[in-house]
C-alpha positions as CSV (number, residue, x, y, z in Angstrom):
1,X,-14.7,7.2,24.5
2,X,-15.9,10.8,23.3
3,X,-19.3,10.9,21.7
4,X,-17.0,12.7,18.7
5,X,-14.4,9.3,19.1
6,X,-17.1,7.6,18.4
7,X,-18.9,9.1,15.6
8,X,-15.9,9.3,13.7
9,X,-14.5,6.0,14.5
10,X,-18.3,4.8,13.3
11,X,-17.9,6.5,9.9
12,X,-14.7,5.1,8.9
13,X,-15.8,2.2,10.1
14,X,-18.8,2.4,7.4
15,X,-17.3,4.2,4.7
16,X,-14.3,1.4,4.7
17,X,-17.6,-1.1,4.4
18,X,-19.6,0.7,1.6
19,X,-16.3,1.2,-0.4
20,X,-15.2,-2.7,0.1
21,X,-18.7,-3.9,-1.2
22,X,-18.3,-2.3,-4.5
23,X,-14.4,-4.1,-4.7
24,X,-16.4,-7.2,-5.4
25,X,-15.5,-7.1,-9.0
26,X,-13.9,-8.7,-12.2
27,X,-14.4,-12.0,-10.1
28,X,-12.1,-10.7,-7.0
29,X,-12.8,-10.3,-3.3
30,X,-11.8,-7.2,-1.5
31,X,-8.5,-8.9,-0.3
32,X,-7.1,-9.7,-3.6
33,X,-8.1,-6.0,-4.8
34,X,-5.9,-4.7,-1.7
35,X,-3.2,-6.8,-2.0
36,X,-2.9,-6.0,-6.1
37,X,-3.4,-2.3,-5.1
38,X,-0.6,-2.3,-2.5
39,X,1.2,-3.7,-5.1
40,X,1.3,-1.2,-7.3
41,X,1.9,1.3,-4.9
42,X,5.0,-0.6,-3.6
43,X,8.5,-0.1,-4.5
44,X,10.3,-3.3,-6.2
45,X,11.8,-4.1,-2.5
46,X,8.6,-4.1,-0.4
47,X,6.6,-6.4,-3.1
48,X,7.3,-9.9,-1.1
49,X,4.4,-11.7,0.4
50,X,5.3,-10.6,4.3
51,X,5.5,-6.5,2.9
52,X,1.6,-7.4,1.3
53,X,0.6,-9.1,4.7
54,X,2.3,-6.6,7.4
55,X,0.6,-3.7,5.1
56,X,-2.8,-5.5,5.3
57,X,-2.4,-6.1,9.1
58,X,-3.7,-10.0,7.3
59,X,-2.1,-13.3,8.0
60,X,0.4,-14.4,5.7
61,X,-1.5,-17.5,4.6
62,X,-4.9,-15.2,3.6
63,X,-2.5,-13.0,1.7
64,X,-0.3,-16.0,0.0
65,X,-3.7,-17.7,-1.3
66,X,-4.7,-14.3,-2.7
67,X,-1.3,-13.7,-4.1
68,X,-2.0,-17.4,-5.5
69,X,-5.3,-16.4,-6.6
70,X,-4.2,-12.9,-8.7
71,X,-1.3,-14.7,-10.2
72,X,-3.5,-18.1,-11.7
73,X,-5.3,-14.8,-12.9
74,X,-2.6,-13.3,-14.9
75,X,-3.0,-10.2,-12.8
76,X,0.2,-10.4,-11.0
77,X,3.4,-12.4,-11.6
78,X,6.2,-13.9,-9.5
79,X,9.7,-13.1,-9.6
80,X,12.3,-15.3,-7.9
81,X,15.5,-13.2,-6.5
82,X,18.7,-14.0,-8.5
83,X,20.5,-13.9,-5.3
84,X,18.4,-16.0,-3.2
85,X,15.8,-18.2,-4.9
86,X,13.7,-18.5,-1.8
87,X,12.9,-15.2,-2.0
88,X,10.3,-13.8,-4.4
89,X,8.3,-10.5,-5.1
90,X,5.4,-9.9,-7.6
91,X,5.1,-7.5,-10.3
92,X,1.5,-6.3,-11.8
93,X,1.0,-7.0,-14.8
94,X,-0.6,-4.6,-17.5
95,X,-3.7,-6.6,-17.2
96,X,-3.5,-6.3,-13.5
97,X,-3.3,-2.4,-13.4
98,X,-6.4,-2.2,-15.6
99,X,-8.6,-3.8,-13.0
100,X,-7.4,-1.1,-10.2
101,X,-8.1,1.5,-12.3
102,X,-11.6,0.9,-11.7
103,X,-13.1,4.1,-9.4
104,X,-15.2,3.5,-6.3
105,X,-18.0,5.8,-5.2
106,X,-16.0,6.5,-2.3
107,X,-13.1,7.5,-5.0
108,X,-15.5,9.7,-6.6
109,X,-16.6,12.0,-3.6
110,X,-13.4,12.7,-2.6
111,X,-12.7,13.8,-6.0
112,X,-15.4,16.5,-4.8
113,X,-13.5,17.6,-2.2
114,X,-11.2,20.8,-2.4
115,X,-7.5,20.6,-2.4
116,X,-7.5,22.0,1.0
117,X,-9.9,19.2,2.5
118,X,-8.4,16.7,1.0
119,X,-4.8,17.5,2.0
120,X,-6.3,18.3,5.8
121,X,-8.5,14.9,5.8
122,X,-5.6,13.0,4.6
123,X,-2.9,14.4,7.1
124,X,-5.5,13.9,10.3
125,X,-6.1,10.0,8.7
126,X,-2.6,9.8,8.2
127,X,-1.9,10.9,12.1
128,X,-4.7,8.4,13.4
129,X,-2.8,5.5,10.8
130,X,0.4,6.1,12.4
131,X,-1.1,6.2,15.8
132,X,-3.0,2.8,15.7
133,X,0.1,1.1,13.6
134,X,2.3,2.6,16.7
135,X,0.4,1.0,19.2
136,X,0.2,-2.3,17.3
137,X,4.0,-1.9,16.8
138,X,3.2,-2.1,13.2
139,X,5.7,-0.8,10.3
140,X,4.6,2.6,8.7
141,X,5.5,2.2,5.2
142,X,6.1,4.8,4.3
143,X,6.7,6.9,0.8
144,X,10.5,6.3,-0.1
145,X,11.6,10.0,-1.0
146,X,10.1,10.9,2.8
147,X,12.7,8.7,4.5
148,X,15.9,8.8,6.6
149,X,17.3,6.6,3.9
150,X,16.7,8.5,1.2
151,X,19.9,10.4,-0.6
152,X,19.7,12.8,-3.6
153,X,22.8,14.4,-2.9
154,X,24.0,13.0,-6.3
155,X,22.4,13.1,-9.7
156,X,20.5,9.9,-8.9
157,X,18.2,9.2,-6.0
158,X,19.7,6.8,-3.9
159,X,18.6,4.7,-0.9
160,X,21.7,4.7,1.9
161,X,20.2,1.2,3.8
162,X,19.6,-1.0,0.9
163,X,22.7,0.4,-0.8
164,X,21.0,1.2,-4.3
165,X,20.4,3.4,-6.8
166,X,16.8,4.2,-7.9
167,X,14.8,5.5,-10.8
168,X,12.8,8.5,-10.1
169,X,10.0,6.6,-10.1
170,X,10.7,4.3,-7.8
171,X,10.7,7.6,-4.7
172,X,7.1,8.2,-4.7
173,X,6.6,4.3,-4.1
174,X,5.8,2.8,-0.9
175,X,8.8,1.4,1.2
176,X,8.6,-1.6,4.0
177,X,11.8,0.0,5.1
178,X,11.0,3.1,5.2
179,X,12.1,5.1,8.6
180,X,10.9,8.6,9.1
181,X,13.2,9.1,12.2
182,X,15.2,12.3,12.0
């Protein structure tokens, strides 16, 4: 490993740690603050317990008692499929979002960045996420107006694998199907 590898590898490594520290709050750990943020960034498909856990890169059974945990909390709450009632996603609730809106220090100094560093930092973080979830032969998750799927040739986005029509909203939410493939 490069000197540079390793120096950088060392600060992400630190940063991730000084930003988690401060996520001990409003009575939740760390894991129950990423698993309500993915959340919130996911689209109404990707919202089941295996999306939060292959996300994570956490075991199913840490994430279903944090899922258990948020929900007894009133920050999240479960939705059973009318199709198959087996299957079940959660939704945050309003009081849920409040508690994510909190801002880290680590949220703040980026805010200091310029545009131009932060769009360069996140494209070079994004490249190394890819990279590492590549070579785990993880998922990508990606944003669901960037994907193969994705189909705005009508008036309506739609999404050509699930066979659906979606709000607007929905496209700049994270997708466990998401496929970037041209």
């Amino acid at each position: 490993m490069r000197k540079s590898e390793y120096r950088i590898s060392e600060l992400l490594d630190r940063l991730a740690r000084l930003n988690q520290s401060e996520l001990w709050t409003n009575d939740l750990n760390p894991a129950q603050v990423a698993a309500l943020k993915y959340l919130m960034a996911a689209n109404r498909f990707s919202r089941a317990p295996s999306h939060v856990a292959d996300y994570l890169g956490a075991t199913r059974g840490t994430v279903s008692q944090s899922l258990k945990t948020l929900a007894k909390k009133g920050l999240i709450e479960q939705i059973r499929s009318a199709e198959d009632k087996r299957s079940v996603r959660y939704d945050v609730t309003k009081t849920g979002h409040s508690v994510v809106a909190i801002r880290t220090n680590l949220d703040e100094a980026l805010a200091q960045l310029d545009q131009n560093e932060s769009a360069n930092i996140a494209l070079l973080l994004s490249n190394v996420l890819h990279s590492t979830l590549a070579a785990r032969g993880g998922r990508s998750f990606g944003i669901c107006k960037s994907c193969k799927h994705h189909d705005k040739s009508a008036n309506r986005p739609y999404c050509r694998l699930l066979i659906v029509e979606l709000a607007e909203e929905e496209t700049s939410l994270i997708c466990h199907e998401h496929d970037s493939a041209a």
